[in-house]
OpenMM code with the backbone's topology and positions (N, CA, C; nanometers):
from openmm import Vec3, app, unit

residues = "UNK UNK UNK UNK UNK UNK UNK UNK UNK UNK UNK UNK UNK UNK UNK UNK UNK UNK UNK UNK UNK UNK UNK UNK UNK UNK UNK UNK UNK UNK UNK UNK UNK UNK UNK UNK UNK UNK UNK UNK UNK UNK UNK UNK UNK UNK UNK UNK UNK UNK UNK UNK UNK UNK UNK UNK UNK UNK UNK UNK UNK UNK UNK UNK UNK UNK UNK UNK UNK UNK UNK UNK UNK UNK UNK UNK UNK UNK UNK UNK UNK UNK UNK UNK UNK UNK UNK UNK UNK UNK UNK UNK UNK UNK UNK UNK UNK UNK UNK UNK UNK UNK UNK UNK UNK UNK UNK UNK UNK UNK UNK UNK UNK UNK UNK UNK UNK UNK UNK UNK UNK UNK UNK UNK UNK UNK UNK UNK UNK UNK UNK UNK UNK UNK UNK UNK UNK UNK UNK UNK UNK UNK UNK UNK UNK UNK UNK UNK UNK UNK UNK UNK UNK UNK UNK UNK UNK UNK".split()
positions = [
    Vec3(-2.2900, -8.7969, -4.2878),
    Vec3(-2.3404, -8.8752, -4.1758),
    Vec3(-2.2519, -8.9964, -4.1495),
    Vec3(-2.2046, -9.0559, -4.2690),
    Vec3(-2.1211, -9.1976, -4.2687),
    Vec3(-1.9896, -9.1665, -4.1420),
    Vec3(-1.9591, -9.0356, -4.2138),
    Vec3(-1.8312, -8.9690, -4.1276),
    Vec3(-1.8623, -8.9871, -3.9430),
    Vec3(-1.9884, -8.9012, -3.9156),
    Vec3(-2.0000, -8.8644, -3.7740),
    Vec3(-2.0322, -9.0624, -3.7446),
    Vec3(-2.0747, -9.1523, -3.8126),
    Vec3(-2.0929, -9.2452, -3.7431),
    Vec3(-1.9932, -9.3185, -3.7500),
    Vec3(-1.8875, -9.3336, -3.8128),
    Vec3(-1.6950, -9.3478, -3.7687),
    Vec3(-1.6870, -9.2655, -3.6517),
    Vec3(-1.6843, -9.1820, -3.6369),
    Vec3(-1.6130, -9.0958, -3.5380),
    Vec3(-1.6574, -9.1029, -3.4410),
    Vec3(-1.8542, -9.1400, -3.4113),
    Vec3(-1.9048, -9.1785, -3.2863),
    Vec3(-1.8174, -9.3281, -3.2570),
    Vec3(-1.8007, -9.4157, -3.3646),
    Vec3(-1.6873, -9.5190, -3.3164),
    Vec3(-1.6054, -9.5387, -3.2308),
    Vec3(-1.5546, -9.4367, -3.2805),
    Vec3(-1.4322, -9.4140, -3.2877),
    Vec3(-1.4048, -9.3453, -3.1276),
    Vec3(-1.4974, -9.2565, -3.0798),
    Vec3(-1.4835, -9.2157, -2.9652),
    Vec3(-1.5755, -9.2687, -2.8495),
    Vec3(-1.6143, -9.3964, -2.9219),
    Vec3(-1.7130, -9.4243, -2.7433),
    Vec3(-1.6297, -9.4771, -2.6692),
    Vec3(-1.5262, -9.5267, -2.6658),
    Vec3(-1.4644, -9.5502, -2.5561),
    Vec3(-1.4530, -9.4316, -2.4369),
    Vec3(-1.4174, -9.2899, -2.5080),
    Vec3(-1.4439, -9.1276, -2.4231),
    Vec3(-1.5333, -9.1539, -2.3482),
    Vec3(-1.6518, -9.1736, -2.4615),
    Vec3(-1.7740, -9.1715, -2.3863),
    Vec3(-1.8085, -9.2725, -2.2493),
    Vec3(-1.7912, -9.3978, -2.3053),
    Vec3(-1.7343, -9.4988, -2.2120),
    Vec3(-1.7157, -9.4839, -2.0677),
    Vec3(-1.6031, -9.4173, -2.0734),
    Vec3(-1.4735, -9.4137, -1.9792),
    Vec3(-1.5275, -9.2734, -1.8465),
    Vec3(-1.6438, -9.1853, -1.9398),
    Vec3(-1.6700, -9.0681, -1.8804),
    Vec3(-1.8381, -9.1526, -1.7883),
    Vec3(-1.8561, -9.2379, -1.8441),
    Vec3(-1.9733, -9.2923, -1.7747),
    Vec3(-1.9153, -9.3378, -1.6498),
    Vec3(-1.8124, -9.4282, -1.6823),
    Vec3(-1.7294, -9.5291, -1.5916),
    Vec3(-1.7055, -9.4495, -1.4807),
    Vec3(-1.6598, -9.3075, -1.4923),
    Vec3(-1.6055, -9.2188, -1.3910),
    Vec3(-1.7124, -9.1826, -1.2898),
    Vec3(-1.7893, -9.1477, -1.3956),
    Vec3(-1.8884, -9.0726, -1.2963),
    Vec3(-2.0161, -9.1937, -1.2315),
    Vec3(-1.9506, -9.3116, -1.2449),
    Vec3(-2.0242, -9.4419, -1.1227),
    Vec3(-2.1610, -9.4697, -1.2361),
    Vec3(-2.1705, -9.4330, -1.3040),
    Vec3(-2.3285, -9.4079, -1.3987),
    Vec3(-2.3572, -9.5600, -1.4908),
    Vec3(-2.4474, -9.6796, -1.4143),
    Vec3(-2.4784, -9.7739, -1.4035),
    Vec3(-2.6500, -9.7796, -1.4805),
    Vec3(-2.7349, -9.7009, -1.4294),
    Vec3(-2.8423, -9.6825, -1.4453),
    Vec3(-2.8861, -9.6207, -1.5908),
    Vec3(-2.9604, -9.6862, -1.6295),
    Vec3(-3.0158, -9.5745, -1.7656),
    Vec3(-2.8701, -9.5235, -1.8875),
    Vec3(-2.8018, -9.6344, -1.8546),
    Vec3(-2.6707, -9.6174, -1.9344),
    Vec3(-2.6609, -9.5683, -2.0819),
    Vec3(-2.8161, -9.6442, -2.1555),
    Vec3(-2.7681, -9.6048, -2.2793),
    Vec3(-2.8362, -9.4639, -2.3026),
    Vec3(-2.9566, -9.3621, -2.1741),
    Vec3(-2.9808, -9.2413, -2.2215),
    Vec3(-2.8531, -9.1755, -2.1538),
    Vec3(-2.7741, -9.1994, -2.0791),
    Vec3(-2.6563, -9.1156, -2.1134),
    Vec3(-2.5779, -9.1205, -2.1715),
    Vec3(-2.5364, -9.2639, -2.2390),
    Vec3(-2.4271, -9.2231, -2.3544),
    Vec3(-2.4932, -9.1838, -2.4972),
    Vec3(-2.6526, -9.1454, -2.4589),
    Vec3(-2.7059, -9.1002, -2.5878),
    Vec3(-2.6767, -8.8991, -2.5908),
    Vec3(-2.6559, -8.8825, -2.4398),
    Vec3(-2.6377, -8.7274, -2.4212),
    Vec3(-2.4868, -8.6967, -2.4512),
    Vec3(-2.3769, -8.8065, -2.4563),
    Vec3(-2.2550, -8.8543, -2.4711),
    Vec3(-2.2664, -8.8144, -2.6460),
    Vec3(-2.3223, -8.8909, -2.7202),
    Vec3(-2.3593, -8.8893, -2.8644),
    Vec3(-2.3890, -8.7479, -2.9160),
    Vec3(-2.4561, -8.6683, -2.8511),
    Vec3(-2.5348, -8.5611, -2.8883),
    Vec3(-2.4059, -8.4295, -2.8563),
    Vec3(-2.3022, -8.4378, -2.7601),
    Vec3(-2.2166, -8.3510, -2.7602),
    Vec3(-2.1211, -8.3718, -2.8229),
    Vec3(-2.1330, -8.4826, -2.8345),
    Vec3(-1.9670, -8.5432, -2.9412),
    Vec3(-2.0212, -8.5005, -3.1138),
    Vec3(-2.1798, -8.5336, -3.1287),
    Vec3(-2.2408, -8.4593, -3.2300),
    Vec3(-2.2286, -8.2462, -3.2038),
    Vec3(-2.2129, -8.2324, -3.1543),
    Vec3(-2.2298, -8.0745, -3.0782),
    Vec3(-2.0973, -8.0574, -3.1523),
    Vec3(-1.9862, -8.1184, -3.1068),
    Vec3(-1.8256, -8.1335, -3.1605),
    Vec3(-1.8277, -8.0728, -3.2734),
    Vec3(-1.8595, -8.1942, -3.3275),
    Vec3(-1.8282, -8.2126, -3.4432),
    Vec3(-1.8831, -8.1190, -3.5341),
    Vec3(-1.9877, -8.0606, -3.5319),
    Vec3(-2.0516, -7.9296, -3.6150),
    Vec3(-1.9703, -7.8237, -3.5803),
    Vec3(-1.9117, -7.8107, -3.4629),
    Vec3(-1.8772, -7.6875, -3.4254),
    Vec3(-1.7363, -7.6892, -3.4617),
    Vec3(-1.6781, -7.7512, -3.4892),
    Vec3(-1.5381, -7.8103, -3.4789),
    Vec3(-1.5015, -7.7264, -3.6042),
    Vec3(-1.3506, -7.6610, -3.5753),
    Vec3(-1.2680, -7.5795, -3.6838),
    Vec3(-1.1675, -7.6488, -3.7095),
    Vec3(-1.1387, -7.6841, -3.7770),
    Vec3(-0.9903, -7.7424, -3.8585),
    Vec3(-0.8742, -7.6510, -3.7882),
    Vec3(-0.8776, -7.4852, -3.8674),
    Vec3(-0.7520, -7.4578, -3.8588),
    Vec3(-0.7054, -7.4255, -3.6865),
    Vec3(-0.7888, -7.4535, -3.5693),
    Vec3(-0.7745, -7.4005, -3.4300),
    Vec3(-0.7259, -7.5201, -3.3872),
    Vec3(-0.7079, -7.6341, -3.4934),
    Vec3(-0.6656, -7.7740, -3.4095),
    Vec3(-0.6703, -7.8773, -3.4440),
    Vec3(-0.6694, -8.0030, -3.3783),
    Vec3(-0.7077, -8.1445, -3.4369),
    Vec3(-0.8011, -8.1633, -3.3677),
    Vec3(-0.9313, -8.2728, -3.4150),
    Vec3(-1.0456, -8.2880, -3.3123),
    Vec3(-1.0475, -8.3599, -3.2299),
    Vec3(-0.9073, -8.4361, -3.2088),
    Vec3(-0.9285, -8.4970, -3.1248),
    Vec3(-0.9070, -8.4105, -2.9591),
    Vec3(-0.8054, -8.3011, -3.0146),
    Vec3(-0.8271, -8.2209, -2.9016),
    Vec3(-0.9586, -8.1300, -2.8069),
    Vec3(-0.9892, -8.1391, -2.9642),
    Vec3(-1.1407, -8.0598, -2.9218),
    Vec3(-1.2457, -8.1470, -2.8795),
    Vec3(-1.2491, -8.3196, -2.9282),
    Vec3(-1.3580, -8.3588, -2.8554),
    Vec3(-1.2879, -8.3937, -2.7122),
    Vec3(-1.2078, -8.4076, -2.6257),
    Vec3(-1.1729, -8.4541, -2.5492),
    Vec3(-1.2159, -8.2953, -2.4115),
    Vec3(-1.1921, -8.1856, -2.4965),
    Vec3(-1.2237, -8.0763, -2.3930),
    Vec3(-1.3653, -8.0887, -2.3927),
    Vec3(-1.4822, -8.1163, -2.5145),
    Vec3(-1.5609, -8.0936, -2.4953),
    Vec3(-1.6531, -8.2623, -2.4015),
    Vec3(-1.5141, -8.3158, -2.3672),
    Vec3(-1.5628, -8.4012, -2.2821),
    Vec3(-1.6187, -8.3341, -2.1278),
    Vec3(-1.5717, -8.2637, -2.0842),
    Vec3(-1.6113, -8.1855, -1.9879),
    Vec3(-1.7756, -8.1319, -1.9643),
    Vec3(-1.8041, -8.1060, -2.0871),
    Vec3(-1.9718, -8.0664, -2.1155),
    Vec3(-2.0174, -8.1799, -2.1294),
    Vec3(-1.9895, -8.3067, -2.2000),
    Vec3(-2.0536, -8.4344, -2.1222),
    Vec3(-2.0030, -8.4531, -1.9919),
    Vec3(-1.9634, -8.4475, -1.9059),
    Vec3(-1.9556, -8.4478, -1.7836),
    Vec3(-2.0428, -8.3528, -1.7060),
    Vec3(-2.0640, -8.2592, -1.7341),
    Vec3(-2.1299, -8.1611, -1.6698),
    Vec3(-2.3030, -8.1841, -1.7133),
    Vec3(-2.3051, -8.2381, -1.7856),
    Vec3(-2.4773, -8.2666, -1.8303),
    Vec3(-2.5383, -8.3736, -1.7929),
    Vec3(-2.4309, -8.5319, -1.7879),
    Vec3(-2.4596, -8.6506, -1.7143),
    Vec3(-2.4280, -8.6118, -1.5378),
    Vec3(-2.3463, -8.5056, -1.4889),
    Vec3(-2.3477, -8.4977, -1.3110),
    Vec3(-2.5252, -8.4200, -1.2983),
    Vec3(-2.5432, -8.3459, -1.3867),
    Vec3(-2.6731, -8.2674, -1.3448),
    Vec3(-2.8047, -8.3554, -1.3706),
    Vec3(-2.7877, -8.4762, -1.5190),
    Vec3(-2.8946, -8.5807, -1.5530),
    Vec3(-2.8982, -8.6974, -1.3785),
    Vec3(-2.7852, -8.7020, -1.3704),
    Vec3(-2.7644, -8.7982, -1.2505),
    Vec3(-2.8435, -8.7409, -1.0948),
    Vec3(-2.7728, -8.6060, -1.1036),
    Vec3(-2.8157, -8.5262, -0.9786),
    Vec3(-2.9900, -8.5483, -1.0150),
    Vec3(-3.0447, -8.5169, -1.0952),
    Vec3(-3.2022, -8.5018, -1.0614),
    Vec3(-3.2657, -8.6305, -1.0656),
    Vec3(-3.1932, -8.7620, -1.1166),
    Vec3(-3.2338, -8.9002, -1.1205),
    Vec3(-3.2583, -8.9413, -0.9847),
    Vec3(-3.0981, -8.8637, -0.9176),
    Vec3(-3.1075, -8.9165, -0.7593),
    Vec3(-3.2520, -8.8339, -0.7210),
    Vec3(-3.2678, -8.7366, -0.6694),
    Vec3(-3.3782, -8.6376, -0.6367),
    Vec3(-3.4912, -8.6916, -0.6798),
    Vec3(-3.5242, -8.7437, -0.7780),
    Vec3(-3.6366, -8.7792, -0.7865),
    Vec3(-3.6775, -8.9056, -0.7406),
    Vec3(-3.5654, -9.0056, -0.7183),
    Vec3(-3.5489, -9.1620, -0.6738),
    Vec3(-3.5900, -9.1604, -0.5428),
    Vec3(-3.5611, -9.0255, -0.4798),
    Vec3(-3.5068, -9.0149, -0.3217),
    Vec3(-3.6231, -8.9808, -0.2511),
    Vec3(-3.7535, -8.9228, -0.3526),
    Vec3(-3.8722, -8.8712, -0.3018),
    Vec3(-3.9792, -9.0010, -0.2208),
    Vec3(-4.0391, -8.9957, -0.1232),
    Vec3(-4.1325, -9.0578, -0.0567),
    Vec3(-4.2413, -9.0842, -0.1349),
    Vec3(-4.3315, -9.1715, -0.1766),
    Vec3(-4.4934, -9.2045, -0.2176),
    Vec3(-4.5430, -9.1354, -0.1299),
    Vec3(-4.5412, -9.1708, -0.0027),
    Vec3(-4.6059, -9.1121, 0.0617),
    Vec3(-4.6223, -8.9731, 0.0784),
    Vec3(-4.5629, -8.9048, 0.0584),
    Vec3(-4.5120, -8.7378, 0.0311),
    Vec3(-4.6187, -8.7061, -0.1172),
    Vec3(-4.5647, -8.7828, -0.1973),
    Vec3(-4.7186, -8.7454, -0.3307),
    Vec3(-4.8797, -8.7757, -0.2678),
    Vec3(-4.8163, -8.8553, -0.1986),
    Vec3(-4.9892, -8.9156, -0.1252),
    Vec3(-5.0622, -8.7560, -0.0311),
    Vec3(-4.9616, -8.7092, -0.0166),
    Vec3(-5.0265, -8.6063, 0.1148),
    Vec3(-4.9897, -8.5238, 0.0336),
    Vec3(-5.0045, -8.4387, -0.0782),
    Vec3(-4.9649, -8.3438, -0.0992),
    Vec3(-5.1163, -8.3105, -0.1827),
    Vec3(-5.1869, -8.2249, -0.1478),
    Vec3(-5.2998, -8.1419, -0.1619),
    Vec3(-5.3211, -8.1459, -0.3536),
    Vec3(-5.3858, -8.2053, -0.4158),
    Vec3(-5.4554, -8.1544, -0.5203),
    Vec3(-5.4182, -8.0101, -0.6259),
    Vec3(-5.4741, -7.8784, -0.5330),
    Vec3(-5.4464, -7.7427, -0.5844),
    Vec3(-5.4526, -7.6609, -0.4286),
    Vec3(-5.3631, -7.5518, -0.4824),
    Vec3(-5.3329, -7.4631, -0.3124),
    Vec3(-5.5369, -7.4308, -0.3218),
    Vec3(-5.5334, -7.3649, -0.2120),
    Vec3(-5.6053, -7.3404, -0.1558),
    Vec3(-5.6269, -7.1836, -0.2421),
    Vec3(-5.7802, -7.0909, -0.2597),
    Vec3(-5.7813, -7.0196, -0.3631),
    Vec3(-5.6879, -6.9160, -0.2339),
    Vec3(-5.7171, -6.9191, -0.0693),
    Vec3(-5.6483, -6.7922, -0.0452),
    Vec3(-5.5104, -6.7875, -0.0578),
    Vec3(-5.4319, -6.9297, -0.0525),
    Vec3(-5.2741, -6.9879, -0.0658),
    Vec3(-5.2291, -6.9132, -0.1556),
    Vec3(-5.3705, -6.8947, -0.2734),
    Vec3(-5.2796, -6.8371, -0.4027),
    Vec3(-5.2803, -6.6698, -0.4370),
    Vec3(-5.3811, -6.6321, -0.3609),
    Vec3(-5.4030, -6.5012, -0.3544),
    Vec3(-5.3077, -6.4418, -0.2642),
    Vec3(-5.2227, -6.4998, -0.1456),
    Vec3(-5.1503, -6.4797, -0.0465),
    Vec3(-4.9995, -6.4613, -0.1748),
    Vec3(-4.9546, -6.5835, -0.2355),
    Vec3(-4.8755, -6.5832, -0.3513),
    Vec3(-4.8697, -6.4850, -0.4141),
    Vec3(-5.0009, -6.4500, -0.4899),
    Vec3(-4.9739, -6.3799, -0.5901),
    Vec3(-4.9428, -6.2162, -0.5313),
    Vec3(-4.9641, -6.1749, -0.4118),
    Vec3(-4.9854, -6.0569, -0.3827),
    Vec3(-4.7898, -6.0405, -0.3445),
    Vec3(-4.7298, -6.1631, -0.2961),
    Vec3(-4.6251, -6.1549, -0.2879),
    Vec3(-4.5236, -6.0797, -0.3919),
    Vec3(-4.5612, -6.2293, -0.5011),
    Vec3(-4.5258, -6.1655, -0.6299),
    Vec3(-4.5598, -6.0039, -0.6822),
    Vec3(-4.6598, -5.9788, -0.6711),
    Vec3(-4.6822, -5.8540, -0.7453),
    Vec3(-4.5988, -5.7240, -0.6584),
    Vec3(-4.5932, -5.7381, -0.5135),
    Vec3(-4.5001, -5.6551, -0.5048),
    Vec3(-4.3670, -5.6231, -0.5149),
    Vec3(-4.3206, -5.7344, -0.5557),
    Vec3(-4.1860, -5.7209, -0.6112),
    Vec3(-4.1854, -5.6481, -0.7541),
    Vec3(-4.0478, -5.5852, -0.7816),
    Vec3(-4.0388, -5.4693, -0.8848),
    Vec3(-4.0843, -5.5610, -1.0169),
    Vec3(-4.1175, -5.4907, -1.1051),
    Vec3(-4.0995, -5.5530, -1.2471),
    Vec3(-4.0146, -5.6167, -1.3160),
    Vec3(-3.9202, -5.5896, -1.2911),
    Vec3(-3.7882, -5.7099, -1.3975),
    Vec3(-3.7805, -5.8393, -1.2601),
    Vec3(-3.8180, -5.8291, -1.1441),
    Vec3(-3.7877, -5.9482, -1.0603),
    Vec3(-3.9154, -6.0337, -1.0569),
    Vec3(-4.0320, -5.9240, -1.0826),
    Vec3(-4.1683, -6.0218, -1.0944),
    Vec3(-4.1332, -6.1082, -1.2786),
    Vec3(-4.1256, -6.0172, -1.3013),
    Vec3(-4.0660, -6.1033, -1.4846),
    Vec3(-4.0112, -6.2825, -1.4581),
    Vec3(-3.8873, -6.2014, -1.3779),
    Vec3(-3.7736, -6.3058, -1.3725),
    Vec3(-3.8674, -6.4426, -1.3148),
    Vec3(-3.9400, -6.4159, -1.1891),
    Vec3(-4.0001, -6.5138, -1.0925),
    Vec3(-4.1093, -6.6001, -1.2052),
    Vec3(-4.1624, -6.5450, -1.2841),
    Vec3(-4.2748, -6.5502, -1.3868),
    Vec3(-4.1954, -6.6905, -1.4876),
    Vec3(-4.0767, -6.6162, -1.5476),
    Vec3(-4.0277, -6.6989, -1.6236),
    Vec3(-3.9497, -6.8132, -1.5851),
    Vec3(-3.9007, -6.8084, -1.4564),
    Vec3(-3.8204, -6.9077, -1.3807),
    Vec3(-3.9018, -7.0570, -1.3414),
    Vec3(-3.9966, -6.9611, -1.2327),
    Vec3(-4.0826, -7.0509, -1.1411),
    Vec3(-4.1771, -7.1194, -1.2304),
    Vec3(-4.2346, -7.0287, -1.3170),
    Vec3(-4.3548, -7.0415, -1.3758),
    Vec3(-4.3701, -7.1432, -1.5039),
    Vec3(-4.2850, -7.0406, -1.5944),
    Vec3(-4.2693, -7.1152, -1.7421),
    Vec3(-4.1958, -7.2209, -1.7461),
    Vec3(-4.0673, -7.2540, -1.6200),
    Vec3(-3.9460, -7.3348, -1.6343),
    Vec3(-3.8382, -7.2841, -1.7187),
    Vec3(-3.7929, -7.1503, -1.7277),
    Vec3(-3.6686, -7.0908, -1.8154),
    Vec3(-3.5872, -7.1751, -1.7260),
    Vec3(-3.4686, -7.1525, -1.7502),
    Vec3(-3.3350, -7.1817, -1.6923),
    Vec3(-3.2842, -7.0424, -1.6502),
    Vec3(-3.1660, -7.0217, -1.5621),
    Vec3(-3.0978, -6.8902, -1.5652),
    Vec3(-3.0412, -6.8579, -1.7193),
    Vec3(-2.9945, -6.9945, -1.7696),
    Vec3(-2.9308, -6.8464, -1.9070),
    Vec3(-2.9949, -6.8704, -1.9896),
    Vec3(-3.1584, -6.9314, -2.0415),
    Vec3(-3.2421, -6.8726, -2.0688),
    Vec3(-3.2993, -6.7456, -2.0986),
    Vec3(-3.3031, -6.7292, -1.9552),
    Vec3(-3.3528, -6.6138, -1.9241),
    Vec3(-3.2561, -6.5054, -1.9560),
    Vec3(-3.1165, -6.4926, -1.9161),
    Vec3(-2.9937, -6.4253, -1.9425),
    Vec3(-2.9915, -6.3969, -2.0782),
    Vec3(-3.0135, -6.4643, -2.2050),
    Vec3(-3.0363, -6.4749, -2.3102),
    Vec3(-3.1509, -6.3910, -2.3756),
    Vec3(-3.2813, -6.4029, -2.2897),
    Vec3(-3.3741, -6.3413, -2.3222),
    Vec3(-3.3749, -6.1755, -2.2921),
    Vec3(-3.3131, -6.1550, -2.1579),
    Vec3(-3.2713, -6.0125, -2.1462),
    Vec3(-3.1768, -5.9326, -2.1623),
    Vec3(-3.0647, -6.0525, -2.2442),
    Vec3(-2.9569, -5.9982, -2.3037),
    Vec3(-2.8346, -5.9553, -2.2131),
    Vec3(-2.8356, -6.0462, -2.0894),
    Vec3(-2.7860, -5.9832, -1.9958),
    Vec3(-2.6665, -6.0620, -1.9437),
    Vec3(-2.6438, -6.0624, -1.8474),
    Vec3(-2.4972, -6.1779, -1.8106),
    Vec3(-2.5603, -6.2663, -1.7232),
    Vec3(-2.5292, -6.3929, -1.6893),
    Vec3(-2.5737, -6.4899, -1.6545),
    Vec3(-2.5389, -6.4753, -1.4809),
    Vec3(-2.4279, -6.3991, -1.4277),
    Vec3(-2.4194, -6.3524, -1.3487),
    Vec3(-2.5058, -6.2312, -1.2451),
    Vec3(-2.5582, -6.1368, -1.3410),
    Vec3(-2.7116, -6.0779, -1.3311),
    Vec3(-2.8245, -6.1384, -1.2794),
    Vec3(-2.8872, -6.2478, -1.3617),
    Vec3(-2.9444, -6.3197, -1.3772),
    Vec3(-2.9554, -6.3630, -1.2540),
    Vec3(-2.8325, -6.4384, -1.2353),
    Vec3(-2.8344, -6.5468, -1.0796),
    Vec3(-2.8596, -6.4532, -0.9448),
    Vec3(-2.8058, -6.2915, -0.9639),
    Vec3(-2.8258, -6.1978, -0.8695),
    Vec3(-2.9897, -6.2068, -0.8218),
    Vec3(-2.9940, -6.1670, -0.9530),
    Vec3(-3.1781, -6.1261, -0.9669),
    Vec3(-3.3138, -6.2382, -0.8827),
    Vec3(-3.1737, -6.3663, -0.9285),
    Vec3(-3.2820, -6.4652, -0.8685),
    Vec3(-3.3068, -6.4524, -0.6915),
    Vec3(-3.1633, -6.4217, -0.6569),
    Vec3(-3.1717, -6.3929, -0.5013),
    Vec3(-3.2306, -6.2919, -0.4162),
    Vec3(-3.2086, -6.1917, -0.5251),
    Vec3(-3.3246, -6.0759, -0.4355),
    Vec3(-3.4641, -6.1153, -0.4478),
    Vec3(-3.4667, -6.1807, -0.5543),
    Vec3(-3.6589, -6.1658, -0.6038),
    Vec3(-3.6774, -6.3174, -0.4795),
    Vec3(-3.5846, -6.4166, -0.4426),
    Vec3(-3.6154, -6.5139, -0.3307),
    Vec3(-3.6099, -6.4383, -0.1858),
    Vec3(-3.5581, -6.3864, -0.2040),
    Vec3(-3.5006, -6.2641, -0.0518),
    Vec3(-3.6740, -6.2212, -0.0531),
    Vec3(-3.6871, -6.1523, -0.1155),
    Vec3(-3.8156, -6.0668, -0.0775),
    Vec3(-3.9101, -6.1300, -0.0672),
    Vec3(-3.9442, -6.2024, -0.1497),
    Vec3(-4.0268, -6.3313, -0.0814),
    Vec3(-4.0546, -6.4127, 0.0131),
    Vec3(-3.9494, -6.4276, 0.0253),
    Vec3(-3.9489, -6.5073, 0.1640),
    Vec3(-3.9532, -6.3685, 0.2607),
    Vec3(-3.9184, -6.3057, 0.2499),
    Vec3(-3.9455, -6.1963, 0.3859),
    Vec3(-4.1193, -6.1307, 0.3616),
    Vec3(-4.1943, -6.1512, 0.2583),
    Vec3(-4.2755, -6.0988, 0.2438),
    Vec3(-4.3680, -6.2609, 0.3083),
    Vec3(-4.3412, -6.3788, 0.2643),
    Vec3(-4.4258, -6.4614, 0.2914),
    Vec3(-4.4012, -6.4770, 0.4516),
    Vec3(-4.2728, -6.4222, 0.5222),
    Vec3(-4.2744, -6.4977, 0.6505),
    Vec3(-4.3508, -6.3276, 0.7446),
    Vec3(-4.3447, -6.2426, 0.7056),
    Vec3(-4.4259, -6.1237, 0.7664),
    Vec3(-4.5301, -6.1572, 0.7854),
    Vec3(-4.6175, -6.1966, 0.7235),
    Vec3(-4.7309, -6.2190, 0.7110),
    Vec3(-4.7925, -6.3131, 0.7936),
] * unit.nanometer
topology = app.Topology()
chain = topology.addChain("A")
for resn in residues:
    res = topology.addResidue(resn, chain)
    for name in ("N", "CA", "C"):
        topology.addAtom(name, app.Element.getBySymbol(name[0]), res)
């Protein structure tokens, strides 16, 4: 542990410098705590004979970049929402809203009603889910578009 807390030292300036880039002012220290946690990610994963680490934490600077643009992206989105919009927004659908829903859902095939189930429902992620069916993450993202395709053509028929 003594080690990884030299080396978090040792590299917050990375970390630093990757905040600095990406304008990230707000809530600074839970992202250089997601900063901490990949540079920790590093370092477990990290092979001696494929390199020096400093090469390897610097690529795996990129995956802190990619986790603080997506932490940032939903900070904005959620900043950006109206009170008033929670104010008017109904309690629970309506029982026929949901019977209209569910009939949607059910006619879609089985691996796309799955997918909609675990996506919409549970909150999987795509490679979650990709993971869970053993499948390619590319699949996955397909699957999501037909099973939205039919839906929406089934909810706007109606």
């Amino acid at each position: 542990m003594e080690d990884f807390d030299r080396l978090a030292e040792q590299y917050r300036p990375l970390i630093l410098s990757v905040l600095r880039n990406l304008n990230i002012y707000q809530n600074r220290e839970d992202f250089f705590q997601i900063g901490l946690i990949h540079l920790w990610q590093a370092y477990l994963n990290y092979k001696p004979e494929k390199g020096n680490f400093s090469a390897y934490a610097y690529i795996t600077r990129r995956g802190i970049v990619r986790e603080l643009k997506k932490w940032k992206r939903k900070e904005g989105i959620e900043h950006d929402v109206d009170e008033n919009y929670w104010n008017s927004v109904k309690e629970e659908p309506k029982a026929a809203e949901m019977a209209f829903i569910k009939d949607a859902v059910c006619r879609l095939p089985e691996s796309e009603r799955e997918f909609v189930i675990r996506h919409f429902i549970w909150g999987y992620s795509l490679r979650e889910i990709a993971e869970m069916e053993n499948s390619a993450y590319a699949t996955v993202k397909l699957k999501k578009k037909r099973a939205l395709e039919k839906l929406r053509k089934a909810l706007t028929d109606k």
